[in-house]
C-alpha positions in Angstrom: 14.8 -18.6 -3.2 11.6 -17.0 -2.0 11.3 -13.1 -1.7 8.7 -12.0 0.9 8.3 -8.4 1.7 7.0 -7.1 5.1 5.1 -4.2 4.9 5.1 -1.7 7.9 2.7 0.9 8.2 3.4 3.9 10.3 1.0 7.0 11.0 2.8 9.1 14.3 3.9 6.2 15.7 7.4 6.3 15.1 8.3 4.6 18.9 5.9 1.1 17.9 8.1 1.0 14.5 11.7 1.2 15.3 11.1 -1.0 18.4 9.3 -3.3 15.3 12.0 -3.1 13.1 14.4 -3.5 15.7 12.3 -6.8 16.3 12.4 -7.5 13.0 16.3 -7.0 12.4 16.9 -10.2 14.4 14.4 -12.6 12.3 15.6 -15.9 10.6 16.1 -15.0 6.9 18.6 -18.4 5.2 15.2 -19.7 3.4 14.4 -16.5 1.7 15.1 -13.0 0.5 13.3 -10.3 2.6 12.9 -6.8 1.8 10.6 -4.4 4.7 9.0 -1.5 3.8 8.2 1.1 5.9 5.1 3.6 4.8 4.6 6.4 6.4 1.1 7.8 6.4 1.9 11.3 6.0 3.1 11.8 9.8 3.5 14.8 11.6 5.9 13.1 14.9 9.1 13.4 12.9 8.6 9.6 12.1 10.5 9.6 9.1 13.4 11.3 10.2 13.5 8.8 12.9 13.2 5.8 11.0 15.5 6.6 8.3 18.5 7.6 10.9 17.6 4.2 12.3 18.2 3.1 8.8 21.6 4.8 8.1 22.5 4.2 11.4 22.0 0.6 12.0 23.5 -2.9 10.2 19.6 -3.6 9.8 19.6 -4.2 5.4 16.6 -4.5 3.5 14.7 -1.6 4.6 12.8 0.9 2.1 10.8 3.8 3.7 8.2 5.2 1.4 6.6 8.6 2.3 2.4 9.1 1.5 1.7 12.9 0.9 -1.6 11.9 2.5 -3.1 9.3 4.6 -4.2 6.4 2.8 -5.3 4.6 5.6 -4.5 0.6 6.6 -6.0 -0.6 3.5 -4.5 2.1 1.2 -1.0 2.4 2.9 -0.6 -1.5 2.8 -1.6 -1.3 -1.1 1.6 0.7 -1.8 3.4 -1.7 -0.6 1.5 -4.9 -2.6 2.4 -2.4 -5.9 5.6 -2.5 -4.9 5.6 -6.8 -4.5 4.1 -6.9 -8.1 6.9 -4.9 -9.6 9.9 -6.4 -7.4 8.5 -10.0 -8.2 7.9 -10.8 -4.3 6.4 -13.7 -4.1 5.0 -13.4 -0.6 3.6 -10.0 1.4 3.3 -9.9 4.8 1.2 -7.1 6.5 2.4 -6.4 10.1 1.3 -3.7 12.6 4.1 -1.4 13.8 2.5 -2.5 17.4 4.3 -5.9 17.5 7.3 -7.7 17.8 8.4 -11.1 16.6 9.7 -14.3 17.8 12.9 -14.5 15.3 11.4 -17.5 13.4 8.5 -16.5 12.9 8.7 -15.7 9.5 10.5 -18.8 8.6 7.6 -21.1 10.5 4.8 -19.6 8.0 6.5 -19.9 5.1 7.6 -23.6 6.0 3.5 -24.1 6.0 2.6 -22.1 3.0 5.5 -24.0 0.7 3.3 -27.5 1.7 0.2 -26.9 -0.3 0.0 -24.4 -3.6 -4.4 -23.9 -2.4 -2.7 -22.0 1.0 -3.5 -18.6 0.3 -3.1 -16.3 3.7 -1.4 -17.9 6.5 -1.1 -16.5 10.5 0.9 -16.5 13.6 0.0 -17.2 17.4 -0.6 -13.9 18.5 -0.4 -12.9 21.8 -0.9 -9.8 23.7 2.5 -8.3 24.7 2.9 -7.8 28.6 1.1 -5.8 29.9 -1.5 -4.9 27.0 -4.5 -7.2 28.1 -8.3 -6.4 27.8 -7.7 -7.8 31.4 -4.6 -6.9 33.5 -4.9 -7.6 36.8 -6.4 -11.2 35.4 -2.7 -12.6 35.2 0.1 -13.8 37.3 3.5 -12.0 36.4 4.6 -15.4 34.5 1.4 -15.5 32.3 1.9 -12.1 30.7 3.4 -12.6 27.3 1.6 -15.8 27.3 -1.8 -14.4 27.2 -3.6 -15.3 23.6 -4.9 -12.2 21.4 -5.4 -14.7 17.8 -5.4 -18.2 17.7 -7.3 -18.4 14.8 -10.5 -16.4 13.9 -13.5 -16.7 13.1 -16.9 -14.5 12.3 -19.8 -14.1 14.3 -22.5 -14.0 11.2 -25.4 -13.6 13.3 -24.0 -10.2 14.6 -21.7 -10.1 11.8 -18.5 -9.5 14.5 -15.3 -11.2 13.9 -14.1 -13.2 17.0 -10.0 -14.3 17.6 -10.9 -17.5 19.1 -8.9 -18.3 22.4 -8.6 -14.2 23.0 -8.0 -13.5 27.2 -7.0 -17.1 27.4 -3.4 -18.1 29.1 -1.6 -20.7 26.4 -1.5 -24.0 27.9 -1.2 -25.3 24.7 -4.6 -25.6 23.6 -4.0 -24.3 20.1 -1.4 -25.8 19.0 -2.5 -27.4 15.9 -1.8 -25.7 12.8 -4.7 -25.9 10.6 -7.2 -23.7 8.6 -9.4 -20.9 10.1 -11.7 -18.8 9.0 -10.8 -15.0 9.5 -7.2 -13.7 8.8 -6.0 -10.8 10.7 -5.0 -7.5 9.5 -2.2 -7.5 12.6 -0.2 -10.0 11.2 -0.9 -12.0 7.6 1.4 -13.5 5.0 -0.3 -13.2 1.6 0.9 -15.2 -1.5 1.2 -13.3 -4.9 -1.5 -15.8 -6.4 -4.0 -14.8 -3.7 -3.5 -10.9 -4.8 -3.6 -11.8 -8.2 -6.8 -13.8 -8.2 -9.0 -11.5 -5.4 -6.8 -8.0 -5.9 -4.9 -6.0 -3.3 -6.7 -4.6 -0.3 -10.7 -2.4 -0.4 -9.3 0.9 0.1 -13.4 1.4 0.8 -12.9 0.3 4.4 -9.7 2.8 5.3 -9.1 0.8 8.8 -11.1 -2.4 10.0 -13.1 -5.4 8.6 -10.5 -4.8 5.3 -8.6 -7.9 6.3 -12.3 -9.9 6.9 -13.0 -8.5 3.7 -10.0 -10.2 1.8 -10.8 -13.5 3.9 -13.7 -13.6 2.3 -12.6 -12.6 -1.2 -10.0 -15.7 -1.4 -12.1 -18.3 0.4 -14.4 -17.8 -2.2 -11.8 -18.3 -4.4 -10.3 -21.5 -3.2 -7.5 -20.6 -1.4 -7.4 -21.7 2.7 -6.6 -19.4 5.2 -4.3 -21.3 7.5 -3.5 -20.9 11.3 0.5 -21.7 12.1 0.8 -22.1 16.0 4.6 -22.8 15.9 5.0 -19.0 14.6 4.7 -16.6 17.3 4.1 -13.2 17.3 3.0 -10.2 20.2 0.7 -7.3 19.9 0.5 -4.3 21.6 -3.2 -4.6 21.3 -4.7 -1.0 19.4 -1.2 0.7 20.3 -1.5 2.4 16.5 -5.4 2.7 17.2 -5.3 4.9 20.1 -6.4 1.8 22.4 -9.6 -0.4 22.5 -12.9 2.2 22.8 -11.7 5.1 20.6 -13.4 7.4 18.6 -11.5 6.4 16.1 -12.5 2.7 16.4 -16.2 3.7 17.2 -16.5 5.3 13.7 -14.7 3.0 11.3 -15.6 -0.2 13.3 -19.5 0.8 13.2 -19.3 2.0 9.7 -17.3 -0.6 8.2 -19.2 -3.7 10.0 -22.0 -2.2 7.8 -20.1 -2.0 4.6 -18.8 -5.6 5.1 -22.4 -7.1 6.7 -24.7 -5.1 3.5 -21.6 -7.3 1.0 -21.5 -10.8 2.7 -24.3 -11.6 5.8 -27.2 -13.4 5.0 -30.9 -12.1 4.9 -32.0 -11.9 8.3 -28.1 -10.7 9.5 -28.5 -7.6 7.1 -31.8 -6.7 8.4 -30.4 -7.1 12.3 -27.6 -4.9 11.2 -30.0 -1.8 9.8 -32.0 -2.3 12.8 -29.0 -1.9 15.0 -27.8 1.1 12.8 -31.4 2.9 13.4 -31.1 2.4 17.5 -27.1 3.8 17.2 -28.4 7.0 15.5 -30.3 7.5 18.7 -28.6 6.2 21.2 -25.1 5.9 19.9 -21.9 7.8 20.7 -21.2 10.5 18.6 -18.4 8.8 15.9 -20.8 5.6 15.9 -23.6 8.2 14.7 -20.8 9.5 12.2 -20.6 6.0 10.9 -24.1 5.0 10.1 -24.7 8.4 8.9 -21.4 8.0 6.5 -22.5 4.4 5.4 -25.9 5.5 4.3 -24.3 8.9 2.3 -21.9 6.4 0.7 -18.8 8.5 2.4 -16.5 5.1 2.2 -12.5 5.4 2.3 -11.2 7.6 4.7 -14.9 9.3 5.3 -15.2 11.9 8.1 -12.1 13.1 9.4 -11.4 11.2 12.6 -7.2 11.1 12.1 
């Protein structure tokens, strides 16, 4: 039987995770052996109290909290818990956001895919946004919310080096329902397989938050394995609900900093050369945590850089 482990990330957001887990607690689980694991980013909301009465309060098994004395960031938090995979012999991690909740098979629909063909290496649900969390929300009728697509597959932009969820803002009428491979994984939801880590390595703790799941695309397409899109499983996302919503100052530095990091390491010629042109008119022009950025990608200030969270 297969062991998967879900790693949940938590940084003072202790509301997004127990509604999560309590998402989670009702998940499909005859065709495998699941163990979650909550890391907490150093939090300062009384998450960890929370979560572990949930734990010793609730019938929900299978749940280990793991406490950082400092915050490691998206990329470093999730690596504690692909440590943990190697030594418990997992043979599956799946990254989550704490933002999200899951249809109860979704789990089981991915894993049905990635058991078909050994050169799978990263599969992905259907994401949508949950109700009332759309770029767009007076767009929708009261009957299209929860239907409204936030990943059906992605894909990168290499001419402006930005990665793109194709069918994003769209209502599902089931125009993407054919499970097949994709370019771009996303960090909101991915199910890795042990081979994939053990080939490319765990997660660039360089990147702290953003372009870090782009990042491992790449590293495993280059190494064979297909990144594969699974419409049947369905997830929803409370889009940037852990991010401080869409436009932060928390997106503008990491997001402008690390779309530099990742276009300098993979974009072509021409790309790179758009990219320090665009980096020159943002130090002018820019808002102040997109300054930050370009002025922390050119010191070399990677990981968590300046102190945003």
């Amino acid at each position: 039987m297969k062991h998967v482990v879900i790693s949940l990330l938590n940084f003072n957001g202790k509301k997004n995770t127990l509604e999560c887990l309590g998402s989670l607690k009702n998940i499909k689980r005859d065709n495998f052996r699941l163990t979650i694991m909550v890391v907490d980013n150093a939090s300062t909301d009384g998450s960890v109290e929370s979560i572990k009465h949930y734990v010793s309060s609730s019938k929900h098994d299978g749940i280990k909290v793991i406490e950082n004395k400092e915050n490691l960031g998206f990329s470093g938090g999730h690596n504690v818990t692909i440590e943990y995979m190697f030594e418990g012999g997992a043979d599956y991690v799946l990254i989550l956001n704490n933002d999200t909740y899951v249809q109860e098979n979704f789990l089981e629909e991915l894993l049905k895919v990635g058991e078909q063909d050994n050169a799978i290496g990263i599969l992905i649900p259907k994401i949508y946004f949950a109700p009332g969390f759309e770029f767009h929300k007076d767009r929708y009728s009261k009957e299209e919310k929860g239907k409204v697509l936030w990943y059906a597959g992605g894909e990168m932009d290499w001419a402006n080096v930005i990665g793109r969820n194709r069918g994003v803002d769209l209502v599902d009428k089931g125009q993407f329902d054919e499970t097949e491979e994709t370019q771009l994984a996303t960090g909101c939801c991915m199910l890795i397989k042990k081979e994939v880590i053990d080939m490319v390595g765990m997660l660039d703790n360089k990147y702290f938050l953003y372009y870090e799941d782009a990042d491992l695309s790449m590293r495993a397409k280059r190494k064979g394995f297909k990144i594969v899109y699974v419409p049947n499983s369905i997830i929803w996302h409370k889009n940037a609900g852990s991010a401080g919503g869409s436009g932060s100052e928390l997106q503008d530095y990491y997001i402008t900093r690390n779309r530099l990091i990742f276009g300098m390491k993979y974009a072509l010629f021409r790309a790179k050369l758009a990219l320090l042109k665009e980096s020159f008119k943002l130090l002018l022009s820019g808002r102040y945590w997109q300054k930050r950025g370009v002025i922390d990608f050119y010191l070399g200030k990677f990981g968590r850089g300046s102190s945003v969270i």
